[in-house]
C-alpha positions as CSV (number, residue, x, y, z in Angstrom):
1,X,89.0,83.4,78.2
2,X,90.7,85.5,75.4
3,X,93.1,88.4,77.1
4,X,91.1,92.3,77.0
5,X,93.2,94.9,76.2
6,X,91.7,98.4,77.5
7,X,92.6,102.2,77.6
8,X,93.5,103.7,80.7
9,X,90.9,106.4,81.1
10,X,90.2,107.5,84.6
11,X,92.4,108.6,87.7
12,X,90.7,105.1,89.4
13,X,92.3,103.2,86.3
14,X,95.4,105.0,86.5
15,X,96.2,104.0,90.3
16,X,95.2,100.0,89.2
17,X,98.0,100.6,86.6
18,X,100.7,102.2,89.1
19,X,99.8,99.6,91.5
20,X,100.2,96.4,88.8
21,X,103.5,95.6,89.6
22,X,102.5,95.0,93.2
23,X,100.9,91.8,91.9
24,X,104.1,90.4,90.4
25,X,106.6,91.4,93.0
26,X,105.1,91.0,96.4
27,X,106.7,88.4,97.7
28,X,110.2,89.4,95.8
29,X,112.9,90.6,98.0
30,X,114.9,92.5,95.4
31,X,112.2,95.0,93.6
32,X,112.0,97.8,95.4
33,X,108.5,99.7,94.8
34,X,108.7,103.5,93.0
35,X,106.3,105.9,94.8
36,X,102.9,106.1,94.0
37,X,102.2,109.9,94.3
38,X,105.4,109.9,91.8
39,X,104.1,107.7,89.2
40,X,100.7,108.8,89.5
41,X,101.6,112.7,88.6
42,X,104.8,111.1,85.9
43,X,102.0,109.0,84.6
44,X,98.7,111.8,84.2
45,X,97.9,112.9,81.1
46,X,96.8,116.1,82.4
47,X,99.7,116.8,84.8
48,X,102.8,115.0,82.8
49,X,105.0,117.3,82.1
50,X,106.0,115.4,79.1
51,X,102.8,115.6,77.2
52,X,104.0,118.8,76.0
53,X,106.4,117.3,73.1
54,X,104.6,113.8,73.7
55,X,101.3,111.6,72.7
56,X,101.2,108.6,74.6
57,X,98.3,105.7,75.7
58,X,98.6,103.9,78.8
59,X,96.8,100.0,78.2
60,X,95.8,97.4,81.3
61,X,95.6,94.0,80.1
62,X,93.1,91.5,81.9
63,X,92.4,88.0,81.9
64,X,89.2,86.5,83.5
65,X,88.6,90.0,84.7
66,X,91.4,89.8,86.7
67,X,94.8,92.5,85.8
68,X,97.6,90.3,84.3
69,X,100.1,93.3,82.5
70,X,100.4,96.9,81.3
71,X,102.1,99.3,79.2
72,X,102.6,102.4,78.3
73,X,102.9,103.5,74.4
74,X,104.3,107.0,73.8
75,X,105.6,109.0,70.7
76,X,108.0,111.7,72.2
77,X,108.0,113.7,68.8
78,X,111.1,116.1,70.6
79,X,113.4,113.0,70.7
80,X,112.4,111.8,66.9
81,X,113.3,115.0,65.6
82,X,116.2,116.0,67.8
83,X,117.6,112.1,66.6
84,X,116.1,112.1,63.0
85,X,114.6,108.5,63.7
86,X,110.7,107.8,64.0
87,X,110.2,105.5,67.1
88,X,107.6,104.8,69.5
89,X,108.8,103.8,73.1
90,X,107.3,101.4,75.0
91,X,107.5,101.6,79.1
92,X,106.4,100.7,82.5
93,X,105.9,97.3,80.8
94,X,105.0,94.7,83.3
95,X,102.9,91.3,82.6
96,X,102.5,87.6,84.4
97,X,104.5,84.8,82.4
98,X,102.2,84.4,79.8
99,X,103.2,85.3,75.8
100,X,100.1,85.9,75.0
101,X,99.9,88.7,77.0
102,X,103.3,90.0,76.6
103,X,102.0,90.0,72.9
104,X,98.8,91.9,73.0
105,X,100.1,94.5,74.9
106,X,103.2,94.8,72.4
107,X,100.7,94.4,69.6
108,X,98.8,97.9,70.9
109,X,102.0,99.4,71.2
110,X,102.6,98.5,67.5
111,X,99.5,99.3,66.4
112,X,99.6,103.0,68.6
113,X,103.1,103.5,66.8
114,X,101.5,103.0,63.1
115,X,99.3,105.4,63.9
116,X,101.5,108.3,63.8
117,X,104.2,106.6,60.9
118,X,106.8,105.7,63.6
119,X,109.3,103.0,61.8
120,X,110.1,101.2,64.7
121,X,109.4,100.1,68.4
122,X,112.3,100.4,71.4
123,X,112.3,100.4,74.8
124,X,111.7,99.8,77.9
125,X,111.9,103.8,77.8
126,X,109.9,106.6,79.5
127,X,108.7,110.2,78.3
128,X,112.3,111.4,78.9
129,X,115.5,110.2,80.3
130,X,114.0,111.6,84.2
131,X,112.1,108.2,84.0
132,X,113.3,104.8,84.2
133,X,114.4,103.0,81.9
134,X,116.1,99.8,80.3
135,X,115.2,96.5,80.8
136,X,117.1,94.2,83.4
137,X,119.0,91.6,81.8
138,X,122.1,90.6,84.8
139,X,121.9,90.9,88.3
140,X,118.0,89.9,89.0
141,X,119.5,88.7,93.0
142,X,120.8,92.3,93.7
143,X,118.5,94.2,95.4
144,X,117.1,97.3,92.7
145,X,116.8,101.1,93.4
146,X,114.4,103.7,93.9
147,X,115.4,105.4,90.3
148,X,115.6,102.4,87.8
149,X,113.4,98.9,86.7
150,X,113.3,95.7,88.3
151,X,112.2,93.2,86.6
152,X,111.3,88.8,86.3
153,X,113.9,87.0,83.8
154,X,111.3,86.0,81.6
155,X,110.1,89.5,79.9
156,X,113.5,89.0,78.2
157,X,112.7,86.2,76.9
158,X,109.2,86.9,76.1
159,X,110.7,90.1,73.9
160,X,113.4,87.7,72.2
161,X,110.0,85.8,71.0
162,X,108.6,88.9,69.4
163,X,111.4,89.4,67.4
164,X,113.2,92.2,69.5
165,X,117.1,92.6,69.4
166,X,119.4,95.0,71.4
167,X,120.0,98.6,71.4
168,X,121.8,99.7,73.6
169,X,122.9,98.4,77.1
170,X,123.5,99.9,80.3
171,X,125.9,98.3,83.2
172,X,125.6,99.3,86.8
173,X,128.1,99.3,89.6
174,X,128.4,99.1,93.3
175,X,131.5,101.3,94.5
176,X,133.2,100.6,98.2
177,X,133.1,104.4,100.0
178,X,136.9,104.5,100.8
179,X,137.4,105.7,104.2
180,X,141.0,107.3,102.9
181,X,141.4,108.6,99.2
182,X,144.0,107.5,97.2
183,X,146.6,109.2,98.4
184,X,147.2,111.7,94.8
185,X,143.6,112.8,95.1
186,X,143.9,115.9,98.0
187,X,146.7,117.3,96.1
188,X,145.1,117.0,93.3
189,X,142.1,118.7,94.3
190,X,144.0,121.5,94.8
191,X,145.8,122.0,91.4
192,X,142.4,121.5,89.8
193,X,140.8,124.3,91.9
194,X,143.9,126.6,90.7
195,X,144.6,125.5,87.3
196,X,140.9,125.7,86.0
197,X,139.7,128.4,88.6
198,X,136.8,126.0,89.8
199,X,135.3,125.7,93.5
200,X,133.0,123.4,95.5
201,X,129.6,125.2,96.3
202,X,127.4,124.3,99.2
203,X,123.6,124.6,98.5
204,X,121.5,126.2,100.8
205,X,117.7,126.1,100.3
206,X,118.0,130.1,100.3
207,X,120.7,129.5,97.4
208,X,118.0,127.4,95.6
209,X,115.4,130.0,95.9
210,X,117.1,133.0,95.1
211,X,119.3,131.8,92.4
212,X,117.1,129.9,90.8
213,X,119.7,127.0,91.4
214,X,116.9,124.3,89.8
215,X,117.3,125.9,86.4
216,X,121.1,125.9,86.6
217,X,120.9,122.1,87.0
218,X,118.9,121.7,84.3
219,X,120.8,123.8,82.1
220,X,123.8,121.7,83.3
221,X,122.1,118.5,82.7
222,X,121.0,118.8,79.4
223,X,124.7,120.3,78.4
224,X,126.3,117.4,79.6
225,X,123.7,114.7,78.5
226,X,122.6,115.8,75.5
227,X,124.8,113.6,73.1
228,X,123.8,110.1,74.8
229,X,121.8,107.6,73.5
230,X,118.0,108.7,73.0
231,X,118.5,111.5,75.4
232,X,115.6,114.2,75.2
233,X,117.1,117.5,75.5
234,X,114.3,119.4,77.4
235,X,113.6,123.3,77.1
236,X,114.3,125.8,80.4
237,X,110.5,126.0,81.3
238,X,110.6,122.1,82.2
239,X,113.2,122.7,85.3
240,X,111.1,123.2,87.8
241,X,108.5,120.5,86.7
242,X,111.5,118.4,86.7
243,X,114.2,119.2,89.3
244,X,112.0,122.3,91.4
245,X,110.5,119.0,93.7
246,X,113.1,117.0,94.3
247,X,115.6,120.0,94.8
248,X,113.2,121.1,97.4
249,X,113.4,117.5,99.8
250,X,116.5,116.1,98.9
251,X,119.4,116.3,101.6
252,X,121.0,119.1,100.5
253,X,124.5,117.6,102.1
254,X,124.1,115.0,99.2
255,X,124.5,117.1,96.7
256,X,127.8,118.1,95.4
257,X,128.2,121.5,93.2
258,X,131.3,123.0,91.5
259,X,131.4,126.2,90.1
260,X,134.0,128.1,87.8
261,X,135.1,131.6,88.9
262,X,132.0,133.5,87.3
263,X,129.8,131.5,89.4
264,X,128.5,129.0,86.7
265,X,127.4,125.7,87.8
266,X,130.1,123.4,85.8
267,X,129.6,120.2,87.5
268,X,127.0,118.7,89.3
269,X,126.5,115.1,91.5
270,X,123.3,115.0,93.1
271,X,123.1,111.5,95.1
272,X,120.9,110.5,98.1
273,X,121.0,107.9,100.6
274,X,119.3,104.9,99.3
275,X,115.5,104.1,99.9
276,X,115.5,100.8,99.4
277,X,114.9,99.3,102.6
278,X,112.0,102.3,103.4
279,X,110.3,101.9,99.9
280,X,109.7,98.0,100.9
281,X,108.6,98.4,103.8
282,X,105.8,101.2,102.7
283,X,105.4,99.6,99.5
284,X,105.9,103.1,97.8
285,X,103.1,104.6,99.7
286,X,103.4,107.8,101.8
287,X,100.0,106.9,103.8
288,X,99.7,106.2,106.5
289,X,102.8,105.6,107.7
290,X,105.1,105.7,104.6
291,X,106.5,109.3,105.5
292,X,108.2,108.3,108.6
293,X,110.1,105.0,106.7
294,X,111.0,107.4,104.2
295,X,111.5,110.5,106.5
296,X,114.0,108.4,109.0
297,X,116.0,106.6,105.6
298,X,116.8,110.3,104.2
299,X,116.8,112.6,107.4
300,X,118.0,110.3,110.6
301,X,119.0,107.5,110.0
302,X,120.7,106.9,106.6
303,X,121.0,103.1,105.3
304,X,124.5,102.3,104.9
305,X,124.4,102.9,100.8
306,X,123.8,106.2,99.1
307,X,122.5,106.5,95.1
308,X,124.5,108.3,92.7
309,X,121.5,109.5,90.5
310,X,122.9,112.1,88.5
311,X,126.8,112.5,88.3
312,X,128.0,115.2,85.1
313,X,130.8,117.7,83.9
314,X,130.4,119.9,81.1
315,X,131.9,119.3,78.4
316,X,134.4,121.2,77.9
317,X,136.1,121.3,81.7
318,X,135.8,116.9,80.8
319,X,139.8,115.6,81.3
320,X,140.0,118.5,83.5
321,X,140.0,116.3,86.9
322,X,136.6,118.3,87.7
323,X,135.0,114.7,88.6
324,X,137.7,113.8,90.9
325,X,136.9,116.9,92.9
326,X,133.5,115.3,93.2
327,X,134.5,112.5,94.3
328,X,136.2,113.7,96.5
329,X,133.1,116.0,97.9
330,X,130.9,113.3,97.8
331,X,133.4,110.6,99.7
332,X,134.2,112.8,102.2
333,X,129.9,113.5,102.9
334,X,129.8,110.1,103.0
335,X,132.2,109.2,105.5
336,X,130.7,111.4,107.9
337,X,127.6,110.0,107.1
338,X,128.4,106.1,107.6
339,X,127.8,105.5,104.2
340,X,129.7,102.7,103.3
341,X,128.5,101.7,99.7
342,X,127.6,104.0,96.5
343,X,124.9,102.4,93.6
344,X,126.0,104.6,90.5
345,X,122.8,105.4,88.1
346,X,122.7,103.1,84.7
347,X,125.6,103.8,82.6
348,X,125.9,103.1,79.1
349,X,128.4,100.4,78.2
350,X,129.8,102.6,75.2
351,X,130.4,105.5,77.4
352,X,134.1,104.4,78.6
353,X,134.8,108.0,79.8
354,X,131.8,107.9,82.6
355,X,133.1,104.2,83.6
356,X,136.9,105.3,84.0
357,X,135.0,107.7,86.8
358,X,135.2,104.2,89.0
359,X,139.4,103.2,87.8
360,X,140.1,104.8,91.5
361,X,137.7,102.5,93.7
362,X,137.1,99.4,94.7
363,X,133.7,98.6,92.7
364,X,132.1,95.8,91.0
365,X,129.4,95.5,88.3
366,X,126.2,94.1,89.5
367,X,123.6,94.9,87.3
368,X,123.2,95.1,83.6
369,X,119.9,96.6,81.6
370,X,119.1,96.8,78.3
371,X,117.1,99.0,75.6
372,X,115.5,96.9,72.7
373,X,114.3,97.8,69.4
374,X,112.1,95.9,66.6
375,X,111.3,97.3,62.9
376,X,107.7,98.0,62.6
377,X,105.8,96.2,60.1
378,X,103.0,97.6,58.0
């Protein structure tokens, strides 16, 4: 029976295409599931934030009735013009082993891309660098995270087929928590704080809300991302779609802040103690019993690895020593804590400043993802 290609149109649809990847890596013990109500709202075209500054179409492939892949094509028009290129992304890309369905769904990607006189295709990319991205090409035995893709060898090989070559990578490490510093570190610390006039902030929810400390992130974020590759640079309005949620559950003792002497956030690491182990067992679902898994990983009793998801220092206090006062912060949390190991975020493999972050500790690279890209053809 030939493969169907159809439109995701209703909320119904939508949950069949969050829930896809179920299919493939049920019985897998190193994908870790996202969480539904996440992907559901990331994914809505009436409640993305994103489909401000983006069109996008969300396809379910099926095969003797049956779901066998999806994708999701989207034209973020910000990014085109903020990089002067003309690209359609392709993302949450997931099929069985079968090229002709790789192919079909590429081919509507394609075909969504010609529509709007995009030159070529890249990806595995979502809306905006806040969703995961990059495809995994090294370390398919490590177990994944909550914030990036997992994925089955052979989509690689399926893309190679189509004619796809490599963008840009992304390498991923796995630091040891020391439980002393290296001994310059403390000292230091201290010159920093005097020579640059900086300080460690605690957050408070009461901070949060009365400073508006969600749009201070932001702010900070998009300062100190803004020149890497494909990053969307997103206006103020977007902070609390973006960070106003997660600000407002995560452990606040996880996140590390550092301020200059006029009170202006200059440095920010905002980790988390890994999900891994609750997400698998709740299968990314909050109901019914999801919550507690979740609850008891972030809450009471942490897993013995914490997530660096977003690590930054402006640019101009960079070669400061700024980020060794975060590590610092964040080591120290973690020792109390019982953490033991740190999974750092995807990191490109150009950007040699970010890896020399890692020089001082005993780490090791486990995983490595990539971005593709093919010319479109009219």
């Amino acid at each position: 029976m030939s493969i169907e290609i159809r439109p995701v149109r209703t909320r119904c649809e939508l949950r069949k295409f969050v829930n896809f990847p179920e299919r493939l890596y049920r019985d897998n013990p190193y994908y870790v599931p996202p969480l539904v109500f996440d992907q559901m709202d990331t994914l809505d075209q009436k409640k993305g934030a994103a489909q401000e500054f983006c069109d996008s179409v969300l396809y379910m492939a099926y095969k003797d009735g049956e779901p066998v892949g999806r994708v999701a094509a989207i034209v973020n028009h910000k990014a085109n013009e903020q990089w002067n290129h003309k690209e359609v992304r392709f993302g949450w890309y997931d099929f069985i082993d079968d090229p002709e369905v790789s192919k079909a769904l590429m081919d509507k990607v394609e075909e969504f891309g010609r529509k709007f006189g995009m030159e070529s295709v890249v990806g595995p990319l979502g809306f905006t660098d806040f969703d995961p991205e990059g495809m995994l090409v090294e370390g398919y035995d490590k177990e994944g995270t909550m914030a990036l893709i997992y994925n089955h060898p052979y989509y690689n090989d399926h893309l190679a087929a189509m004619g796809f070559g490599k963008d840009a990578d992304w390498i991923e490490y796995r630091l040891v928590v020391p439980t002393v510093m290296p001994e310059r570190f403390p000292r230091l610390c201290e010159i920093i704080q005097k020579r640059s006039n900086v300080h460690l902030r605690q957050l408070t929810r009461k901070i949060i809300r009365e400073e508006d400390y969600g749009h201070k992130v932001f702010k900070c974020i998009n300062a100190c991302y803004k020149d890497l590759y494909n990053f969307t640079v997103l206006p103020d309005h977007m902070a609390e779609k973006y960070l106003g949620f997660y600000l407002s559950i995560l452990d606040l003792r996880y996140l590390s802040m550092v301020e200059n002497d006029k009170g202006e956030l200059i440095a920010f690491g905002i980790t988390m103690p890994s999900l891994t182990k609750a997400l698998q067992k709740c299968r990314g679902k909050l109901f019914p019993f999801g919550w507690w898994h979740i609850g008891k990983s972030m809450f009471i009793k942490h897993e013995d690895t914490a997530e660096l998801l977003l690590v930054g220092v402006l640019p101009e206090y960079q070669n400061t020593g700024v980020n060794s006062l975060l590590f610092m912060d964040m080591f120290r949390k973690y020792n109390e804590f019982g953490v033991k190991f740190a999974e750092t975020n995807a990191v490109l493999e150009t950007n040699l400043k970010n890896q020399g972050q890692f020089r001082d500790f005993e780490h090791v690279c486990e995983k490595r993802r990539r971005s593709y890209i093919k010319k479109l053809e009219y």
